[in-house]
C-alpha positions in Angstrom: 33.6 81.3 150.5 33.3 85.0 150.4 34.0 87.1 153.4 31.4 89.4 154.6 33.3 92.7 153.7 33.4 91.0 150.0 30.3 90.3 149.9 29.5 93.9 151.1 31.9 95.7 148.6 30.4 94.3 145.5 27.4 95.0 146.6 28.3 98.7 146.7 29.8 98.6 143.5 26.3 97.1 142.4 24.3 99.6 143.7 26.7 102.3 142.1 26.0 100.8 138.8 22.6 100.4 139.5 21.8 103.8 140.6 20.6 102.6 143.9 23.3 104.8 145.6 23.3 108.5 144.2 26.9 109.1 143.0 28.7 111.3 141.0 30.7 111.0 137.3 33.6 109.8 139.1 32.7 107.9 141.8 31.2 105.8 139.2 34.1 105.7 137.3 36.1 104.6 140.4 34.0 101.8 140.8 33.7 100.7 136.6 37.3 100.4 136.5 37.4 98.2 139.5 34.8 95.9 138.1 36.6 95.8 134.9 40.2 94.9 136.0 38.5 92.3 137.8 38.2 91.1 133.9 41.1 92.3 133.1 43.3 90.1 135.3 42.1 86.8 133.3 44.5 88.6 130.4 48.3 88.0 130.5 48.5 91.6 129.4 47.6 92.8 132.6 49.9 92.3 135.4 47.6 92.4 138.8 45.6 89.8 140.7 43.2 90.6 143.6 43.3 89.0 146.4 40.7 90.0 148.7 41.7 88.3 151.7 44.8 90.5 151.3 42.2 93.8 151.9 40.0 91.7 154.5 42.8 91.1 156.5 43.5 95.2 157.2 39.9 95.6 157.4 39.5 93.3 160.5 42.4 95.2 162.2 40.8 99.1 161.4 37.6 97.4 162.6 39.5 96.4 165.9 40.8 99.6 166.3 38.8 101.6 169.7 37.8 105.2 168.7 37.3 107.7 171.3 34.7 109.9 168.6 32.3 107.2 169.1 29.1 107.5 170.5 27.7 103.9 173.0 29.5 101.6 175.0 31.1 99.8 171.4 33.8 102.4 170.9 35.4 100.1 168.0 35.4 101.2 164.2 32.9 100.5 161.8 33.6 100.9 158.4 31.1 101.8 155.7 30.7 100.0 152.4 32.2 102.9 150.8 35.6 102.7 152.9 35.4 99.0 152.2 36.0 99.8 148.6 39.0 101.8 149.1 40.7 98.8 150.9 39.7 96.6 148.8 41.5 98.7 145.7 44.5 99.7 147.7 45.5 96.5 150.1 43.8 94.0 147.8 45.3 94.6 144.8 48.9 92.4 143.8 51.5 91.7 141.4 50.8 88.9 139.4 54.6 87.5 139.7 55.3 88.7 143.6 51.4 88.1 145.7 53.3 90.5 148.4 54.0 93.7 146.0 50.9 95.9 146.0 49.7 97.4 142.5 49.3 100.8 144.0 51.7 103.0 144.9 49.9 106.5 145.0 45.9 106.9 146.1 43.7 109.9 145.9 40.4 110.1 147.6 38.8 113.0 147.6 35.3 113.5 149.7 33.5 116.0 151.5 34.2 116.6 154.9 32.3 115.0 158.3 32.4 111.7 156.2 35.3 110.1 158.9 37.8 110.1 156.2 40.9 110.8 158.6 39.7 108.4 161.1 38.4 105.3 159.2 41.3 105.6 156.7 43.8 107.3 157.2 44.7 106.5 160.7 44.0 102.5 160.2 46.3 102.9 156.9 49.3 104.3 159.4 49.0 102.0 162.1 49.0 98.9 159.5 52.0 99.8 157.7 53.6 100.8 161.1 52.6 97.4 162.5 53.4 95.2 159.8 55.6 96.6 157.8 60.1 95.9 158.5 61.4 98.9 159.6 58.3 100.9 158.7 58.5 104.9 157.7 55.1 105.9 158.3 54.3 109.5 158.2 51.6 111.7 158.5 51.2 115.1 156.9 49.0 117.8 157.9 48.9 121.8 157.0 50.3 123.1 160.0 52.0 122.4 163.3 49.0 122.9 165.3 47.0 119.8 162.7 49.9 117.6 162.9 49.9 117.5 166.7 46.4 117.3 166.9 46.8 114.1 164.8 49.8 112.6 167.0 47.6 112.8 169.6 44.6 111.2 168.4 46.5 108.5 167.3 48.7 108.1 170.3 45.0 107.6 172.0 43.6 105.0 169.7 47.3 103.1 170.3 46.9 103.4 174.3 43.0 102.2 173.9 44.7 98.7 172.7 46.2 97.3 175.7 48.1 94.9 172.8 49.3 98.0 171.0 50.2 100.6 173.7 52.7 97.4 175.8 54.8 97.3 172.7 55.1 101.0 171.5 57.3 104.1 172.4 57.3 107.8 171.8 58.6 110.8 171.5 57.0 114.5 171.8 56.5 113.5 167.5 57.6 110.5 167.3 55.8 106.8 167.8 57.8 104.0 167.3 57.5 100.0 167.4 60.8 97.8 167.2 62.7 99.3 164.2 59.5 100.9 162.7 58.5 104.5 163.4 55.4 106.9 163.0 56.5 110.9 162.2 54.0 113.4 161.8 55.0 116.4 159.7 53.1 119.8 158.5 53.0 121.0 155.0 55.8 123.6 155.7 58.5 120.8 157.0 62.0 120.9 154.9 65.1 118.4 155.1 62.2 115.4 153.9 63.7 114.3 150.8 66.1 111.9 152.4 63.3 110.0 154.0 62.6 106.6 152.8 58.8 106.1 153.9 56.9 103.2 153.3 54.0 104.5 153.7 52.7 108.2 154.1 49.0 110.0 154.3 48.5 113.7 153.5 45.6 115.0 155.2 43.5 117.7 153.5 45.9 118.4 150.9 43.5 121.3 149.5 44.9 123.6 152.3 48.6 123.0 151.3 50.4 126.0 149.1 53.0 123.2 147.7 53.1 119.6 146.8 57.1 119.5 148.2 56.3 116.9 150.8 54.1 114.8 148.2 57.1 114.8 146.1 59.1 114.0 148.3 57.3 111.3 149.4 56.7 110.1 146.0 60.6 110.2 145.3 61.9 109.1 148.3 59.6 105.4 148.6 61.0 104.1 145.0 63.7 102.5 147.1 60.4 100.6 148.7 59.0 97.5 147.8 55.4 98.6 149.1 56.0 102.7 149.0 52.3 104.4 149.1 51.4 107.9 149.4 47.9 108.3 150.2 45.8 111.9 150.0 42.8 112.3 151.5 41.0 115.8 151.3 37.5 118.0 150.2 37.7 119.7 147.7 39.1 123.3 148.4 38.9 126.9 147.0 42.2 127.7 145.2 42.8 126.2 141.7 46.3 127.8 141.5 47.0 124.8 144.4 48.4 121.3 143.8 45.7 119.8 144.8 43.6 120.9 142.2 46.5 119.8 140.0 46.3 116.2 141.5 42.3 116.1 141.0 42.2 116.8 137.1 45.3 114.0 137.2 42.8 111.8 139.2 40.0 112.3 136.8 42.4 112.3 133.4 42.8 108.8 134.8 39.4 108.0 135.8 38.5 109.7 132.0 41.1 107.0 131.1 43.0 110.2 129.2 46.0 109.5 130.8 47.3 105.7 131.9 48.9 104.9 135.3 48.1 101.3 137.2 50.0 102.3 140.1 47.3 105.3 140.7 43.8 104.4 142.4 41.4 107.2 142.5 38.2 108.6 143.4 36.3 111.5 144.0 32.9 112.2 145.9 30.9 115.4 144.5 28.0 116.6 142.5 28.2 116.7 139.0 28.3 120.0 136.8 24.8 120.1 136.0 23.7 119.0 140.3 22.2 122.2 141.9 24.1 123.1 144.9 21.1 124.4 147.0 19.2 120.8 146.5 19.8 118.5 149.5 18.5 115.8 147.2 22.4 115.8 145.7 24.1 115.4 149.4 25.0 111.5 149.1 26.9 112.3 145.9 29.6 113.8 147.8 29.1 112.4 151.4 29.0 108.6 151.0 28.5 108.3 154.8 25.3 110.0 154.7 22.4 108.0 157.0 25.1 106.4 158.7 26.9 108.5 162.1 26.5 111.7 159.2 22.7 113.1 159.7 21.2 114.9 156.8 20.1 117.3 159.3 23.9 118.2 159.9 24.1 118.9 156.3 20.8 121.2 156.5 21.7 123.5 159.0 25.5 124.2 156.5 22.9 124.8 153.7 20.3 126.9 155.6 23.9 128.9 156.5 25.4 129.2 152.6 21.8 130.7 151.9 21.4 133.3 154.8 25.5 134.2 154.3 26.8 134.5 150.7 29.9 134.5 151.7 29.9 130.9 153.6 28.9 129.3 149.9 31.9 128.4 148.1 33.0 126.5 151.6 29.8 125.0 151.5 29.9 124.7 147.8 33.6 123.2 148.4 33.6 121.3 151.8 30.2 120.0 151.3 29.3 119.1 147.7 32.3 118.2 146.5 32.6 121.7 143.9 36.1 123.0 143.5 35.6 127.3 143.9 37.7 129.9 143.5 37.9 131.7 146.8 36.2 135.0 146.7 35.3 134.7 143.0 32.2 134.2 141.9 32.1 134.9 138.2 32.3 131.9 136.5 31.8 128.7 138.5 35.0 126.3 137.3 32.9 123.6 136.2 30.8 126.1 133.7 33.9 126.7 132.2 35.5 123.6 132.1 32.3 122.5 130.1 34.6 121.5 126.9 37.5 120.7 128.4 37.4 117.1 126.3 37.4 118.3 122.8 40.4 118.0 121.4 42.0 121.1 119.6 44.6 121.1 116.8 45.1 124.7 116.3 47.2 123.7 113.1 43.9 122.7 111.4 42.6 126.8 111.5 45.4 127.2 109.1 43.9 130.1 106.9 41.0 130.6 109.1 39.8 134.6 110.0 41.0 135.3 113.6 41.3 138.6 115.6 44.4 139.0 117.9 43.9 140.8 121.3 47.4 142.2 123.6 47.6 142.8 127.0 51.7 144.1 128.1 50.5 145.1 131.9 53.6 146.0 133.3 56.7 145.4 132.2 57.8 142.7 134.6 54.8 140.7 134.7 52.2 138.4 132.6 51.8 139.5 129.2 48.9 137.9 127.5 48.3 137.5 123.7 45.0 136.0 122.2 43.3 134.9 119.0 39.8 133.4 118.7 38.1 131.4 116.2 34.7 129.9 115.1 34.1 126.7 113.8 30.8 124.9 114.5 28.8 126.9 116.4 31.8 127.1 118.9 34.7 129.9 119.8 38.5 128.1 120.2 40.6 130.5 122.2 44.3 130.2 121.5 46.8 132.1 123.9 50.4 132.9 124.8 51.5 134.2 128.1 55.4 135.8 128.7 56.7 136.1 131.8 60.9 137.7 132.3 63.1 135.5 133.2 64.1 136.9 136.3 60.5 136.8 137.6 60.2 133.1 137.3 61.0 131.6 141.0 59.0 134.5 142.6 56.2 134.1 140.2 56.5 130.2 141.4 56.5 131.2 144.9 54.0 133.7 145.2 51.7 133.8 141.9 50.9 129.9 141.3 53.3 126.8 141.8 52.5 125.3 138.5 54.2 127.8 136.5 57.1 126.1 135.9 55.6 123.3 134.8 54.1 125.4 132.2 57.2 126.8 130.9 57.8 123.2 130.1 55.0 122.2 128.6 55.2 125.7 126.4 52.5 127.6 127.6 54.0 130.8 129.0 57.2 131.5 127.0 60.2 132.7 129.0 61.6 136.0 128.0 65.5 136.5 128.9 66.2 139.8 131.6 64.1 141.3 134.0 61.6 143.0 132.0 59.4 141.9 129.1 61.1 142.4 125.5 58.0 143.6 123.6 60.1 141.9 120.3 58.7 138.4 121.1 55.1 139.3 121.0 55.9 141.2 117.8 57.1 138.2 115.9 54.5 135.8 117.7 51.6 138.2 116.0 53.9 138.8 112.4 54.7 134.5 112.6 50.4 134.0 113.5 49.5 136.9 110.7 51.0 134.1 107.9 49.4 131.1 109.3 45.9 132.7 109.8 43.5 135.0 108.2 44.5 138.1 110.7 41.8 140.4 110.7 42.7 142.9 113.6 45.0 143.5 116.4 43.5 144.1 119.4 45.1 145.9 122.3 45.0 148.1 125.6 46.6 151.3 125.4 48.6 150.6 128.7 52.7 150.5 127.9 51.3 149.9 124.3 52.5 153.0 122.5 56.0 152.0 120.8 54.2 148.4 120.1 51.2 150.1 118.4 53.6 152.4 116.1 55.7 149.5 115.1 52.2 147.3 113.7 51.0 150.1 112.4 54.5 150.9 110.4 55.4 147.3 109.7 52.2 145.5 109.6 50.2 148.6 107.7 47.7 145.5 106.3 46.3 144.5 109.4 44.2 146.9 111.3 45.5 148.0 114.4 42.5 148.3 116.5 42.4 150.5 120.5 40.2 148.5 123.1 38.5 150.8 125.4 38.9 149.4 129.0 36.4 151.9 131.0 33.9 150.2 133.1 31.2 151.0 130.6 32.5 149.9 127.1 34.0 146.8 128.9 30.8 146.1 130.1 28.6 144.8 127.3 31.8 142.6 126.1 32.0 141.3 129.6 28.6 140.2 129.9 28.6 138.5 125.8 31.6 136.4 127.1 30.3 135.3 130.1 27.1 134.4 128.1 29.2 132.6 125.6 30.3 130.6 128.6 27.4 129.8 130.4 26.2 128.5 127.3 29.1 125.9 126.5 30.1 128.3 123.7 33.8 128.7 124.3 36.2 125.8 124.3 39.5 126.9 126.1 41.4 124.3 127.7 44.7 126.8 128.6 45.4 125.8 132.1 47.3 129.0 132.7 43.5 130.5 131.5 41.8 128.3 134.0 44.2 129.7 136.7 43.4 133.3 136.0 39.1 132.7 135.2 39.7 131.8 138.8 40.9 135.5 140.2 38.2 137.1 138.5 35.9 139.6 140.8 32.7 141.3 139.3 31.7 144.4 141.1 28.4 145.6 139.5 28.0 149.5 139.4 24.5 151.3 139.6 23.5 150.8 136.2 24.0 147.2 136.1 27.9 147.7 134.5 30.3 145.2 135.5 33.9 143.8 134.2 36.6 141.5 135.3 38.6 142.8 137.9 41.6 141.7 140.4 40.8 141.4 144.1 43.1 144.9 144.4 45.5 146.4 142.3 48.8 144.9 143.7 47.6 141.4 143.9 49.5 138.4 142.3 46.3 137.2 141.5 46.5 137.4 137.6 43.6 138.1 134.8 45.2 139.3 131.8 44.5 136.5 129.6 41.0 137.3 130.9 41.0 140.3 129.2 42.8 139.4 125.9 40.0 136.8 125.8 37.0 139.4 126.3 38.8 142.0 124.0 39.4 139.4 121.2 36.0 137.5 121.3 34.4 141.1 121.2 35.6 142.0 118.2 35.3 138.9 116.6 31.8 138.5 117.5 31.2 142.5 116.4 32.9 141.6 113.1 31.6 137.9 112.3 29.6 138.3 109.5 32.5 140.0 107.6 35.2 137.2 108.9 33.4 134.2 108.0 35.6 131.9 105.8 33.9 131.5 102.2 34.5 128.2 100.2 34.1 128.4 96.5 31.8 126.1 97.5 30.1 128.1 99.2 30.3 130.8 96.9 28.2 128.5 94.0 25.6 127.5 96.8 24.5 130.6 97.5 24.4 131.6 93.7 
């Protein structure tokens, strides 16, 4: 016989499929994936079983658990179909060969805040592992010292409201402990973690964190476990040079099923691309416990607020709806130009193809940018190459964005040996790109250009070597043509170093309506170059195309 939280869970997933429920792309994803490895376990391919007794079982004790936010006499928790289905993936879910090894080692839910994530989820997924687990490492993460001893203290109370649970427990001034288990509470910042060997941990709002070190950590340090989880909870935040950003496209390359890992539950509460923010009819896309304790009227008041205060919108746009900003930059919203960030690009296949090449040196111990476009079906592929000296590399990781090491790795921003950049790298780079491709012009900015400039024009005497004018007003109209280009789905750039920098952009409009891309001040870390290779290379190819389009003799006979 089915248990009422079972029957309750599929019929949220029914209602998800059904439409019933407003939900976004990958909420629905979440929930698909569920309902298929429910199939799936029938296969001997497929090494899980569910057992929901297993999930009902943790959901009786977080619905035992007395809450002091709660309004009425009944201080216990309630859970809401929605938090159901999260225990149900993460506790219900087994080994085929061992019924007491969990499938998931790693969960990320992300959803906007008010929605009780901290308390009906995070706090009940502590206090389980604490109680239950042998010699338990539970810990709980937070930003800062001031968070994590707010949370010690909110959980300290829900132990003391259990007269079972506060005669068995100790603590510390950080410290809870039970037997030979222990809770710690930690803050984003903490070092000396990497000898821990939790069993379980929770990182709260992990869009506010500036490094994914304790996640690692975590992650590393819980192999030795049998049942080693590291759960994130958070909104969605306003810095897509974070980790956490990082960890929601990994979530939806998952969800997208682009990248495979069985160990990894996932899902994310937020409008879709195409939602309008300012439409309260979109709210229960990104806040699941809308009706319930969470009044829509709460919601309208933050919207009436976004409206009346420019300012307040990406943390409406972020906290609320579920849409990942960019701080103080409102160019380009992320999802506009993340529009094509499916299609596949083998730049391999352009071999031959017209392109214009665009240079950026900006000074000479910082980004470099290089950039060709192309055209092929109505659509511009932007190929780039960023160079960064040596020497800069670990305070560039610090300060600029902690994923640029990873993309040294993976090849997208090339490494230059000393302190400065060697101009002879992006030389060969546009000599090696000038025999693969049609290369129609070099594009570049006069700044720290000159001895560059003279060597094209000596060596490479074929290839025009064309100046860029970078005043407010000639950058202007190329500004507003790329941004169009953008809006309109018209540019498929999938550069994550690109995504990173579209994110610093600030547009301050002049008198007459003139705008271009521009850092938040001159000495910020905040990088745009490959902004402006991009705008200077798509200019000129769009200025030139009719000239640059690629003739078959195919073609040729057509038209004759």
């Amino acid at each position: 016989m089915k248990s009422k939280h079972q029957v309750e869970v599929e019929k949220y997933c029914s209602d998800i499929m059904k439409g019933n429920i407003k939900s976004g792309t990958y909420t629905k994803k979440a929930v698909q994936r569920f309902i298929s490895d429910l199939k799936r376990q029938k296969e001997e391919s497929f090494d899980y079983t569910f057992h929901p007794e297993r999930a009902d079982e943790v959901i009786d004790f977080a619905e035992s658990l007395d809450i002091p936010d709660i309004e009425g006499d009944d201080k216990k928790l309630k859970l809401l179909p929605w938090m159901k289905f999260t225990y149900y993936n993460i506790w219900g879910w087994r080994h085929k060969l061992d019924e007491s090894k969990r499938r998931f080692r790693a969960a990320y839910i992300e959803v906007a805040r008010k929605n009780s994530k901290t308390t009906s989820i995070l706090f009940p997924f502590i206090l389980w592992d604490f109680l239950e687990t042998d010699a338990a490492e539970s810990y709980f993460v937070s930003k800062d010292g001031l968070q994590a001893s707010k949370a010690y203290k909110e959980l300290l109370y829900i132990i003391k409201s259990n007269k079972d649970l506060k005669s068995v427990i100790n603590e510390t001034v950080t410290t809870i402990t039970y037997q030979n288990s222990r809770i710690a509470f930690f803050s984003s910042e903490s070092v000396g973690i990497d000898s821990y060997k939790n069993s379980l941990s929770v990182i709260d709002e992990f869009h506010a964190y500036d490094s994914d070190k304790v996640v690692t950590a975590f992650r590393y340090g819980g192999r030795a476990r049998k049942n080693n989880l590291v759960t994130i909870i958070t909104s969605a935040g306003n810095d897509v040079s974070g980790p956490c950003f990082a960890e929601n496209e990994k979530c939806k390359k998952i969800l997208d099923s682009r990248a495979n890992d069985e160990t990894y539950f996932g899902i994310i509460y937020a409008y879709d691309e195409q939602d309008d923010w300012k439409n309260p009819d979109n709210y229960q896309k990104a806040n699941p416990s809308l009706g319930t304790f969470l009044k829509k009227e709460i919601l309208d008041i933050d919207l009436e607020d976004a409206l009346l205060t420019p300012s307040h919108q990406n943390d409406f746009k972020s906290k609320t709806c579920g849409i990942w900003t960019s701080g103080t930059s409102s160019w380009i919203p992320i999802q506009k130009w993340e529009k094509n960030k499916n299609i596949k690009v083998d730049f391999n296949s352009f071999e031959g193809e017209s392109t214009i090449a665009a240079f950026d040196l900006s000074s000479i111990s910082d980004f470099t940018a290089y950039t060709l476009y192309f055209k092929r079906d109505d659509l511009y592929y932007a190929k780039h190459r960023f160079y960064i000296p040596e020497a800069t590399v670990q305070e560039k990781f610090k300060k600029d964005n902690i994923n640029i090491l990873g993309w040294i790795q993976q090849g997208l921003v090339t490494v230059i040996p000393g302190e400065t950049i060697d101009t002879d790298w992006l030389y060969e780079d546009v000599v090696a790109d000038s025999k693969i491709y049609d290369l129609k012009e070099v594009v570049f900015d006069k700044w720290h250009a000159g001895e560059l400039v003279d060597r094209f024009e000596s060596e490479l005497y074929h290839i025009p070597i064309v100046r860029f004018d970078q005043s407010l007003k000639s950058m202007s109209g190329p500004t507003k043509a790329f941004e169009k280009a953008i809006l309109d789905g018209k540019v498929v750039d999938n550069n994550p170093v690109m995504l990173w920098m579209m994110g610093n952009v600030e547009i301050k409009v002049d008198v007459n309506g003139n705008y271009k891309p521009l850092k938040e001040y001159k000495s910020s870390t905040k990088r745009i170059d490959g902004v402006i290779t991009s705008i200077m290379s798509f200019s000129r190819y769009r200025d030139n195309e009719e000239t640059m389009m690629n003739y078959t003799l195919q073609d040729i006979l057509a038209s004759i």
